[in-house]
Gaussian input, Z-matrix of N, CA and C with variables (Angstrom, degrees):
# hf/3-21g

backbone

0 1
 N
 C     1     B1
 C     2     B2     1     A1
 N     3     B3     2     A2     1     D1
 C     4     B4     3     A3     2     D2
 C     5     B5     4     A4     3     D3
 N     6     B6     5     A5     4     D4
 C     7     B7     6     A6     5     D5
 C     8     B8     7     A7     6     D6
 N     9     B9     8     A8     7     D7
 C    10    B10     9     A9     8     D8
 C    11    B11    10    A10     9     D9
 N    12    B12    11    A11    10    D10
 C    13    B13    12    A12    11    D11
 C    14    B14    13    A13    12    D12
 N    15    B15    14    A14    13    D13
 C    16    B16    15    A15    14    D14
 C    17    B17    16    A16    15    D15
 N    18    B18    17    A17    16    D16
 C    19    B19    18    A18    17    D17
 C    20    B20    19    A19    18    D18
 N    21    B21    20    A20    19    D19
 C    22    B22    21    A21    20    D20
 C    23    B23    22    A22    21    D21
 N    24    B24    23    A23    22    D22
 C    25    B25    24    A24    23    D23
 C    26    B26    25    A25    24    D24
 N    27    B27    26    A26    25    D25
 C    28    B28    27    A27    26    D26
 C    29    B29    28    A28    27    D27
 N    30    B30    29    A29    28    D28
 C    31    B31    30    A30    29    D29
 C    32    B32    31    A31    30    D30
 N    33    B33    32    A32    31    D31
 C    34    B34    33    A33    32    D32
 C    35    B35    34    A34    33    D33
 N    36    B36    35    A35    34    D34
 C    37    B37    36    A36    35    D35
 C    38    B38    37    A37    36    D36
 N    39    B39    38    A38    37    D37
 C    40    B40    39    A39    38    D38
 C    41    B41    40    A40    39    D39
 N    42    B42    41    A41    40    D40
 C    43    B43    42    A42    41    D41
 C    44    B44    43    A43    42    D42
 N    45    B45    44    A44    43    D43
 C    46    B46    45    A45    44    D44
 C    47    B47    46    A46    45    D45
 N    48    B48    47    A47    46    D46
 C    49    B49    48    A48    47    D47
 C    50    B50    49    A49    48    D48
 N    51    B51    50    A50    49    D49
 C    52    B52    51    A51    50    D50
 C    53    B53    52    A52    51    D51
 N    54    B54    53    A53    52    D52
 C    55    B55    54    A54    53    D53
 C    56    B56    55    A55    54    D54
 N    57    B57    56    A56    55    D55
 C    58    B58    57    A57    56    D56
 C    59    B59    58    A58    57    D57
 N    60    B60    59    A59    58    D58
 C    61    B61    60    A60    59    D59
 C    62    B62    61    A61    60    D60
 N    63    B63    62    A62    61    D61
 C    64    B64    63    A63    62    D62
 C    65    B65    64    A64    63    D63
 N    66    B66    65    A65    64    D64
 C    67    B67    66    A66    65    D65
 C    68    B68    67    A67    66    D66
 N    69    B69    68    A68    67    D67
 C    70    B70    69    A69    68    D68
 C    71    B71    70    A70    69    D69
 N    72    B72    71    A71    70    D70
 C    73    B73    72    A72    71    D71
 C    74    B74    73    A73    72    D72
 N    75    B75    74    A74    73    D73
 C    76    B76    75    A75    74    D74
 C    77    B77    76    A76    75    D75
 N    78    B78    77    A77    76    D76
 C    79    B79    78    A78    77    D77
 C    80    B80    79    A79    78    D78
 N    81    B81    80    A80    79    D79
 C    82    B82    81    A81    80    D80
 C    83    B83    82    A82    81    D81
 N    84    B84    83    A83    82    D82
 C    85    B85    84    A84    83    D83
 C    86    B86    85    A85    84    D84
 N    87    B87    86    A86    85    D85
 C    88    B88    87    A87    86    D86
 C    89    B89    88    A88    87    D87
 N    90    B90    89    A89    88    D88
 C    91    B91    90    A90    89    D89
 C    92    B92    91    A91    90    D90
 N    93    B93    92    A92    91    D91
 C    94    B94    93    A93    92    D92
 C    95    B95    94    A94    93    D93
 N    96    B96    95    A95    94    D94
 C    97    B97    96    A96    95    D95
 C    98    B98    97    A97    96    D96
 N    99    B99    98    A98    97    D97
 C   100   B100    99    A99    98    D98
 C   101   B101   100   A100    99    D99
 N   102   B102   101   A101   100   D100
 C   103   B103   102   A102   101   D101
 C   104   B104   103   A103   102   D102
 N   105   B105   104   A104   103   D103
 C   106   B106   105   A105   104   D104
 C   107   B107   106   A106   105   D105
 N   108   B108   107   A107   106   D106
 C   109   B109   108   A108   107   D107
 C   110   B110   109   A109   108   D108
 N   111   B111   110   A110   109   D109
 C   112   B112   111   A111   110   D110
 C   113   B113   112   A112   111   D111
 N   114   B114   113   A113   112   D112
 C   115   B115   114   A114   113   D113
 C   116   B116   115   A115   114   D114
 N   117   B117   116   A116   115   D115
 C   118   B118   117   A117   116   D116
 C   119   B119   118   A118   117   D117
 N   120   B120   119   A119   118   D118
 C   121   B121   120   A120   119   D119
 C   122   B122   121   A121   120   D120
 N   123   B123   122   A122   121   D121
 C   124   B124   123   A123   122   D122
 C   125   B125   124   A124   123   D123
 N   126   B126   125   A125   124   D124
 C   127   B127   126   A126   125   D125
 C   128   B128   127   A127   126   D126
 N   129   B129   128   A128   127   D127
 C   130   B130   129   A129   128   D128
 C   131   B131   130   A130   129   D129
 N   132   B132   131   A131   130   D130
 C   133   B133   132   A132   131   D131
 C   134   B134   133   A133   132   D132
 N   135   B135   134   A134   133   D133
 C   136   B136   135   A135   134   D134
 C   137   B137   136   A136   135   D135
 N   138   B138   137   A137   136   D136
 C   139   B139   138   A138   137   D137
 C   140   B140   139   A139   138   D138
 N   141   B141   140   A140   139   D139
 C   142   B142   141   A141   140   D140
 C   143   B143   142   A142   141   D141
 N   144   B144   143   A143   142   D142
 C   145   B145   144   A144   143   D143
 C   146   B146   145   A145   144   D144
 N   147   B147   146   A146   145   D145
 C   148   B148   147   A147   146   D146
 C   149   B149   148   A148   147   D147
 N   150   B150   149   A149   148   D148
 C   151   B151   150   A150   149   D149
 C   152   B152   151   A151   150   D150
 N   153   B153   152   A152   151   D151
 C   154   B154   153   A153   152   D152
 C   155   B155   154   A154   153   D153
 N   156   B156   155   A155   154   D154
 C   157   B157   156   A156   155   D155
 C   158   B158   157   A157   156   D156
 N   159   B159   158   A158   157   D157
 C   160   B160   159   A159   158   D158
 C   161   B161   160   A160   159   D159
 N   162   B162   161   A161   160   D160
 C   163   B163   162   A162   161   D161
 C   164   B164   163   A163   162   D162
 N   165   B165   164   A164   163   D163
 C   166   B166   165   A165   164   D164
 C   167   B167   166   A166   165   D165
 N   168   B168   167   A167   166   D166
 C   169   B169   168   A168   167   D167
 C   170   B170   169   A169   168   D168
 N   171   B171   170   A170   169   D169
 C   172   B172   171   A171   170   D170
 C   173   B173   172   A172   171   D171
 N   174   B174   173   A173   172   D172
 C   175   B175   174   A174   173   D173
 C   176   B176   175   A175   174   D174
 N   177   B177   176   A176   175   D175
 C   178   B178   177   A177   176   D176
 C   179   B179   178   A178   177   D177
 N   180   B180   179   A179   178   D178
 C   181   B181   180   A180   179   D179
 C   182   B182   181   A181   180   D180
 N   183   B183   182   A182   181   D181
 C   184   B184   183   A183   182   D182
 C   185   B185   184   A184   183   D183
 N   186   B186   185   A185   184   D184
 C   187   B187   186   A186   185   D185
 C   188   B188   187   A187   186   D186
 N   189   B189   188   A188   187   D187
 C   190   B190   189   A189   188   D188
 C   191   B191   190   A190   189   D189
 N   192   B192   191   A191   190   D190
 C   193   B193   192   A192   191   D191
 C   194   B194   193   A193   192   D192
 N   195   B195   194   A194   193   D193
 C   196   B196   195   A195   194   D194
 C   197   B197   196   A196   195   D195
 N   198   B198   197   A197   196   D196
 C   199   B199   198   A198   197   D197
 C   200   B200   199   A199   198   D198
 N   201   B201   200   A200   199   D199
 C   202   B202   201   A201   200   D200
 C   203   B203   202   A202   201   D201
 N   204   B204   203   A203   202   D202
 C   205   B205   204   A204   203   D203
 C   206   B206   205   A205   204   D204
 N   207   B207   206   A206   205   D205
 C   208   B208   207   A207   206   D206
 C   209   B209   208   A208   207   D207
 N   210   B210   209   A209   208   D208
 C   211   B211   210   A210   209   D209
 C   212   B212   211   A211   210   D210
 N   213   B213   212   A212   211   D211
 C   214   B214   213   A213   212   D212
 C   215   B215   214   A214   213   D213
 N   216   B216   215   A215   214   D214
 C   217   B217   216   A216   215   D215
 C   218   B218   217   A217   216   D216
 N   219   B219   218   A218   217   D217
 C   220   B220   219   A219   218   D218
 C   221   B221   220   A220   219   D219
 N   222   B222   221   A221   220   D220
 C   223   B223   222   A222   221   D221
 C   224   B224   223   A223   222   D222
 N   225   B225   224   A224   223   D223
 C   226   B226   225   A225   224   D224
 C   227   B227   226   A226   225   D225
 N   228   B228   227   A227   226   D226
 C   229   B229   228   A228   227   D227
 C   230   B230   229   A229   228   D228
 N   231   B231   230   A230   229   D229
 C   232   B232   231   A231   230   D230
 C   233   B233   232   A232   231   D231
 N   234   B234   233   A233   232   D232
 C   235   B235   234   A234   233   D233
 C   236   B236   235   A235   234   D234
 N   237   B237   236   A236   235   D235
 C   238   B238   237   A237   236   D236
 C   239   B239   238   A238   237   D237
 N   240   B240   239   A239   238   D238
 C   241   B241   240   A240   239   D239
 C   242   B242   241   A241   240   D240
 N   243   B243   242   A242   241   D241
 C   244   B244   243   A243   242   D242
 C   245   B245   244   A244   243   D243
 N   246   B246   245   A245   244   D244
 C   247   B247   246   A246   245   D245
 C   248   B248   247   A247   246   D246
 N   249   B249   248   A248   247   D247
 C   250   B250   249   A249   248   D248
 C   251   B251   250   A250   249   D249
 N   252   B252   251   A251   250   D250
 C   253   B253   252   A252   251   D251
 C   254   B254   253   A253   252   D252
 N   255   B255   254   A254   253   D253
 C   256   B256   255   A255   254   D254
 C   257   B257   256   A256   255   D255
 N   258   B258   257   A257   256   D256
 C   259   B259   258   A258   257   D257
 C   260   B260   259   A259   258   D258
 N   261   B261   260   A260   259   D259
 C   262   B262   261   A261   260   D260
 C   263   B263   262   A262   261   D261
 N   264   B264   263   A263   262   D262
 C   265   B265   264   A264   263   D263
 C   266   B266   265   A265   264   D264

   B1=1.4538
   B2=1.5219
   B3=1.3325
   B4=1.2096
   B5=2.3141
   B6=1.7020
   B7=1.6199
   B8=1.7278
   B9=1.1233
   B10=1.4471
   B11=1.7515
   B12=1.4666
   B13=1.5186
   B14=1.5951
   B15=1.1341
   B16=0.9785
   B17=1.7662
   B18=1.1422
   B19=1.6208
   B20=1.6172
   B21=1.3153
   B22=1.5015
   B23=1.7718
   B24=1.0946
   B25=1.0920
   B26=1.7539
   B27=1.5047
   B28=1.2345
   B29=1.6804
   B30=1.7022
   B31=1.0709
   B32=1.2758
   B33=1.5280
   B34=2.1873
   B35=1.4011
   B36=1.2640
   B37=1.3258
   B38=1.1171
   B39=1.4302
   B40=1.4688
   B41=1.1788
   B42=1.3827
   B43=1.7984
   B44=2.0892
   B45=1.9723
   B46=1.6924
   B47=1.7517
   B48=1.2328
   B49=1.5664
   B50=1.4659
   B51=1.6776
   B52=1.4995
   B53=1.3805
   B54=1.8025
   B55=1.3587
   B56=1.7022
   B57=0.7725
   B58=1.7126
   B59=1.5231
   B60=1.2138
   B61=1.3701
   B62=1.3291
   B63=1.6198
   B64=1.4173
   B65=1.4103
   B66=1.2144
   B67=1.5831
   B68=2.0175
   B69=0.9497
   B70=1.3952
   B71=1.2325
   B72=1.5118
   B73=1.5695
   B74=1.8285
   B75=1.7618
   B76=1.2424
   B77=1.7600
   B78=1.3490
   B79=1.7888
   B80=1.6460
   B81=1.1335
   B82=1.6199
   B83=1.4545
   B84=1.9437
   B85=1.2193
   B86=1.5831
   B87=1.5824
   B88=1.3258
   B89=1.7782
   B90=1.7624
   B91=1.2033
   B92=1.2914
   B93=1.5441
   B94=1.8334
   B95=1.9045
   B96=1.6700
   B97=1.0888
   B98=2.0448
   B99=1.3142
   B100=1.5122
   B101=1.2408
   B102=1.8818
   B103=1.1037
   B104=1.7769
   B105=1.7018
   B106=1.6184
   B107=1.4511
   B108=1.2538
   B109=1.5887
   B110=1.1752
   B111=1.5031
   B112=1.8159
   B113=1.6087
   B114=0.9865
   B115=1.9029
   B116=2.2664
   B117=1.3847
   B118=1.2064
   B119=1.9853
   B120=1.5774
   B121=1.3323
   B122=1.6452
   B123=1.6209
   B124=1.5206
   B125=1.5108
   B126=1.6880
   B127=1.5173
   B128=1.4713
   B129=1.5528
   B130=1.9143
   B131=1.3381
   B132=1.4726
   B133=2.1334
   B134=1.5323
   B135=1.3613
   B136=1.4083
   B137=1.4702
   B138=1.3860
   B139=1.6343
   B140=1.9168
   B141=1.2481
   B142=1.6438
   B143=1.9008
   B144=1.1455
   B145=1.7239
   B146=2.4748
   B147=0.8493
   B148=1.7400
   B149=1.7349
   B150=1.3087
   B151=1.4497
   B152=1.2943
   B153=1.6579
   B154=1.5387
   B155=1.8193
   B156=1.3843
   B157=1.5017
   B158=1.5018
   B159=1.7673
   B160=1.2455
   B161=1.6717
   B162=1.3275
   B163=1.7433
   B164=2.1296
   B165=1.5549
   B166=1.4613
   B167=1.5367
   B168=1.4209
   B169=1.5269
   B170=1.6551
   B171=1.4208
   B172=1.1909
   B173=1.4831
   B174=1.2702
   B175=1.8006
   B176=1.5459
   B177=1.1640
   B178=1.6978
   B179=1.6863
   B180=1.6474
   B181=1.6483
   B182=2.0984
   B183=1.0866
   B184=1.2633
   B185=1.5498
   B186=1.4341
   B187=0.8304
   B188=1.7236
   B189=1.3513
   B190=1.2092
   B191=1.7036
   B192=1.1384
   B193=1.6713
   B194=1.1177
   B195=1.8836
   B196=1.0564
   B197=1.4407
   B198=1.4694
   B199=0.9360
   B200=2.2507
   B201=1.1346
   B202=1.6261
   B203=1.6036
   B204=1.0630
   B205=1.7484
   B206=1.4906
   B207=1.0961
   B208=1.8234
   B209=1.4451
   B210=1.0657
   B211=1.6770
   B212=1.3071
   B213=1.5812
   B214=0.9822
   B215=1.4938
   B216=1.6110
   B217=1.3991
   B218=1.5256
   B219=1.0816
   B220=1.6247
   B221=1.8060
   B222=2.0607
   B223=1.0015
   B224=1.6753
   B225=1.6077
   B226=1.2094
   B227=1.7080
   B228=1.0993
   B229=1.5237
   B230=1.7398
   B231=1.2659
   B232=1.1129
   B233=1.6373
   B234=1.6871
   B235=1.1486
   B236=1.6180
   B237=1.7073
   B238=1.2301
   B239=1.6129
   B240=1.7309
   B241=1.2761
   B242=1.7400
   B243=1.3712
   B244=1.3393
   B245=1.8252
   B246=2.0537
   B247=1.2721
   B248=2.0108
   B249=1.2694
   B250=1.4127
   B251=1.7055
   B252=1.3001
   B253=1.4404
   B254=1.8814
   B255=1.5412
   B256=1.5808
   B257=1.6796
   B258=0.9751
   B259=1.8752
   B260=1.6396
   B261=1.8227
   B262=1.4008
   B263=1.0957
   B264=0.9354
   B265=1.8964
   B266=1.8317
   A1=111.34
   A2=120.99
   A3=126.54
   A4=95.63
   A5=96.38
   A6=92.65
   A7=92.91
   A8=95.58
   A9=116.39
   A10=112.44
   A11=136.95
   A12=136.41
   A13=103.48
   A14=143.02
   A15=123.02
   A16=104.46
   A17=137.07
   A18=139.67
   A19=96.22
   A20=103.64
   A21=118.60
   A22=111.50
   A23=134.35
   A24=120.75
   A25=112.73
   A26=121.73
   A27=137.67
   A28=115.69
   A29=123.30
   A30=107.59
   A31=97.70
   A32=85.53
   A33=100.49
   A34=104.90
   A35=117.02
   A36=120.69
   A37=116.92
   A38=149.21
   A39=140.82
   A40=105.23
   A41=101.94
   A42=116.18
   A43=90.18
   A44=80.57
   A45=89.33
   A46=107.45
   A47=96.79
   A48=116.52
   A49=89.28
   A50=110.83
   A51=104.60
   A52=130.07
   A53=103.56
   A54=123.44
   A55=100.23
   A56=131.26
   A57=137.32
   A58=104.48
   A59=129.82
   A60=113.82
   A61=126.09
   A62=112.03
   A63=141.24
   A64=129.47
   A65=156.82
   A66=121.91
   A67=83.48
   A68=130.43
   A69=157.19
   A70=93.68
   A71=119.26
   A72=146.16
   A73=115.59
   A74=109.06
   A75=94.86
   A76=101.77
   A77=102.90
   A78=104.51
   A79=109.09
   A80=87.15
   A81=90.24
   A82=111.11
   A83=103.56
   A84=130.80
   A85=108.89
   A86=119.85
   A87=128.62
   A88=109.32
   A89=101.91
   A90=113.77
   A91=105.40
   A92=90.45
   A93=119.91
   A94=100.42
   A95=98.63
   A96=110.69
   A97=105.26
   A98=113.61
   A99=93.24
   A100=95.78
   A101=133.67
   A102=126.54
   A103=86.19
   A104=80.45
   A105=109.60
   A106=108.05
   A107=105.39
   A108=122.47
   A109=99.70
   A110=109.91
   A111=115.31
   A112=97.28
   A113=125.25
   A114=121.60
   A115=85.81
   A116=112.32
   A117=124.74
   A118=99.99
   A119=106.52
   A120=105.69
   A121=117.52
   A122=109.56
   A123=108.86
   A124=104.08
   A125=101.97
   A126=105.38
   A127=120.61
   A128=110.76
   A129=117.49
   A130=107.15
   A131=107.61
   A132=108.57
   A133=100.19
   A134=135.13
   A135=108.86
   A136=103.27
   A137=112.95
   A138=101.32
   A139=88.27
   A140=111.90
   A141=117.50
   A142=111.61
   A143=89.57
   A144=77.26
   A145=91.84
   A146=92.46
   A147=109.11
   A148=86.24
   A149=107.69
   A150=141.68
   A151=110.02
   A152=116.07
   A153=118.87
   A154=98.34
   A155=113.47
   A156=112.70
   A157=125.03
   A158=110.32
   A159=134.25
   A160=108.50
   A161=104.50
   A162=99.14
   A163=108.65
   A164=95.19
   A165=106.74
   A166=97.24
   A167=122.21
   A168=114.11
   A169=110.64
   A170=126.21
   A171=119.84
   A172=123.05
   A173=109.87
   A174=109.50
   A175=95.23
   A176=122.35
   A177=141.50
   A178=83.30
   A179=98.84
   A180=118.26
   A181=105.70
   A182=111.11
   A183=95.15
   A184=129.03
   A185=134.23
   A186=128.98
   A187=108.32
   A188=118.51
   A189=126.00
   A190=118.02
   A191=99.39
   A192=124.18
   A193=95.85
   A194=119.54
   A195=124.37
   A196=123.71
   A197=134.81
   A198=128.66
   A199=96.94
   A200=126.87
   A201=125.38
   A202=108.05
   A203=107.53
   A204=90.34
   A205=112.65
   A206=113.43
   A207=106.13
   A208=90.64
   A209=152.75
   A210=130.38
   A211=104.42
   A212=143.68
   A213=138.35
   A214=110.05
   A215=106.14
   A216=111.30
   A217=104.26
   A218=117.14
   A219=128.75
   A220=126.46
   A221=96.33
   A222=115.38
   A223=81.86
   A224=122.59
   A225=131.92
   A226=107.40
   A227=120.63
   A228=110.01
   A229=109.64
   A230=124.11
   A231=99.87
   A232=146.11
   A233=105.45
   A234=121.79
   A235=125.76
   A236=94.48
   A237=89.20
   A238=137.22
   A239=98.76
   A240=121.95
   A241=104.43
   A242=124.56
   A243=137.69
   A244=105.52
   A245=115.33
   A246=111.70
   A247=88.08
   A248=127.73
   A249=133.77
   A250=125.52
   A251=93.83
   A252=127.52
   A253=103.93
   A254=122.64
   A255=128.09
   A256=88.29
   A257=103.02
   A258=83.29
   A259=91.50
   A260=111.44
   A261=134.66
   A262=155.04
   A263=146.67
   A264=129.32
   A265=90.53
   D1=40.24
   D2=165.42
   D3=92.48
   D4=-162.01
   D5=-165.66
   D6=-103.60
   D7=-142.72
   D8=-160.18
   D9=-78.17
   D10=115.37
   D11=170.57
   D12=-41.79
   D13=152.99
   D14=150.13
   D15=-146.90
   D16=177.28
   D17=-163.58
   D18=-102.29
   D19=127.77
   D20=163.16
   D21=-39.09
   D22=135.77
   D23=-175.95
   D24=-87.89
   D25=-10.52
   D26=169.34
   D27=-79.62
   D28=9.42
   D29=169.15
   D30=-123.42
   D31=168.03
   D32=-177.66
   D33=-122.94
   D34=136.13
   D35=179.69
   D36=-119.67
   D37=162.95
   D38=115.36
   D39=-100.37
   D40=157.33
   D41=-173.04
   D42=-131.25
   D43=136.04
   D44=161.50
   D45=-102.82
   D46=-148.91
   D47=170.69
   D48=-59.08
   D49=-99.15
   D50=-177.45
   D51=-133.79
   D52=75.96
   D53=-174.39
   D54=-154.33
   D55=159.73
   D56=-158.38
   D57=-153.43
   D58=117.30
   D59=170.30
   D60=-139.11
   D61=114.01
   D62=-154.94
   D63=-53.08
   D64=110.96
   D65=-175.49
   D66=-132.87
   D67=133.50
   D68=-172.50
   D69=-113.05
   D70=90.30
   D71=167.30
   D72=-45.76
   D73=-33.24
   D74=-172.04
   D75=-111.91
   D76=21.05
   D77=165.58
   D78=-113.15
   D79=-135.15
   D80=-179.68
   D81=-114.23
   D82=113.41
   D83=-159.40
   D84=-68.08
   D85=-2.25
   D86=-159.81
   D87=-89.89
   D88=-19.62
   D89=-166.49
   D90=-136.46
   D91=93.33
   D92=173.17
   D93=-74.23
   D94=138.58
   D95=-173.26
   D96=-104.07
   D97=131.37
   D98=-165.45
   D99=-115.78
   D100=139.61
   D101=172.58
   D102=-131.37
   D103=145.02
   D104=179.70
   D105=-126.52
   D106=163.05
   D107=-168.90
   D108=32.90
   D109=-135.63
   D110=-145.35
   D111=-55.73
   D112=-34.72
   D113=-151.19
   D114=-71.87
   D115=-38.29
   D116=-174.81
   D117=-65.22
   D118=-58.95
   D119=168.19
   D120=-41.28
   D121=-44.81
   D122=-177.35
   D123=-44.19
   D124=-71.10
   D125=-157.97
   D126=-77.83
   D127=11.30
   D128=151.43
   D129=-67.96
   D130=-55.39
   D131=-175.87
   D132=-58.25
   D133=-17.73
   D134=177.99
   D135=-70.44
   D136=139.23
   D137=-172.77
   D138=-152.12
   D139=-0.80
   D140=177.70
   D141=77.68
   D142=7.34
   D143=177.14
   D144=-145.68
   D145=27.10
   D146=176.54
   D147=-118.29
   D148=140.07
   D149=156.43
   D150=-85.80
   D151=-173.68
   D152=-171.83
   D153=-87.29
   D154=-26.72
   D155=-178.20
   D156=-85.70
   D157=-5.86
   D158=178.68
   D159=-97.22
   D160=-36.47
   D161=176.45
   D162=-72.90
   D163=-23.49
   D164=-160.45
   D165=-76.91
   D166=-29.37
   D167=171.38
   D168=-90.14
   D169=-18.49
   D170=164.18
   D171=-66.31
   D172=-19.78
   D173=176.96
   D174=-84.26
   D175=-54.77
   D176=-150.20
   D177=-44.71
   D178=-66.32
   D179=-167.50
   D180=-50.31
   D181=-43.00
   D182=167.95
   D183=-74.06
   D184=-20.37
   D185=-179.45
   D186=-112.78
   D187=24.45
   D188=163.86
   D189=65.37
   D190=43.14
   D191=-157.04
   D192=-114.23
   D193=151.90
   D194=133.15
   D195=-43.20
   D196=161.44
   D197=174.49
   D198=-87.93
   D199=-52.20
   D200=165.55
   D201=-29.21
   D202=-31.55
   D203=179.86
   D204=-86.24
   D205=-47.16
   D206=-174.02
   D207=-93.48
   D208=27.56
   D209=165.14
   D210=-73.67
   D211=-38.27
   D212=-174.17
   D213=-50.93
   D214=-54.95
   D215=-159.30
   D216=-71.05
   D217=-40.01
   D218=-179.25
   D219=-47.29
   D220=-43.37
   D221=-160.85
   D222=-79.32
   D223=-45.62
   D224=-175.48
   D225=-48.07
   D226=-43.29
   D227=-175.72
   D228=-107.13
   D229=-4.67
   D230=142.20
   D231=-59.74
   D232=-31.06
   D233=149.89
   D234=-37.15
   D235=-65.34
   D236=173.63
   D237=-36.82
   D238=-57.86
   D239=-178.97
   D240=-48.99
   D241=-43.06
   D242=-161.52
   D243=-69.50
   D244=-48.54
   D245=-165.42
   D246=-88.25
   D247=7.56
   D248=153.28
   D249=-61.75
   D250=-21.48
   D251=-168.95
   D252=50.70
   D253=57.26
   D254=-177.64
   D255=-120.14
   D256=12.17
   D257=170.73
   D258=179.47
   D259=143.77
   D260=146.55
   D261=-84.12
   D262=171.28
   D263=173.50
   D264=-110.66

């Protein structure tokens, strides 16, 4: 499923338990992006050496999931995150 997710090096994050909150250094630093639960779980498994099928069993595994059921949604907002330009392959 392609190589490794890895984090834009132009964003800043802090991470809680399970809320994540975004600031994208080369846009406008005024408007922090906040992801909670799973979308927050997504962007913990980005860790730069996890693929799209390695983050998809790291969410699955926390929320006691198959990995076939949430791959859609996962693969779907990694995308997202990617045409955001906050993360690479």
């Amino acid at each position: 499923m392609g190589g490794a997710w890895q984090r834009g090096e132009h964003v800043a994050y802090v991470c809680s338990e399970d809320r994540v909150v975004l600031v994208d250094l080369d846009q406008s630093p005024d408007t922090p992006q906040i992801l909670s639960e799973s979308a927050a779980a997504v962007w913990q498994a980005i860790d730069g050496a996890r693929d799209t099928a390695g983050i998809v069993d790291v969410v699955a595994a926390s929320y006691g999931l198959e990995p076939e059921v949430i791959a859609p949604d996962v693969i779907g907002f990694l995308h997202t995150l990617e045409r955001q330009g906050l993360i690479t392959v």
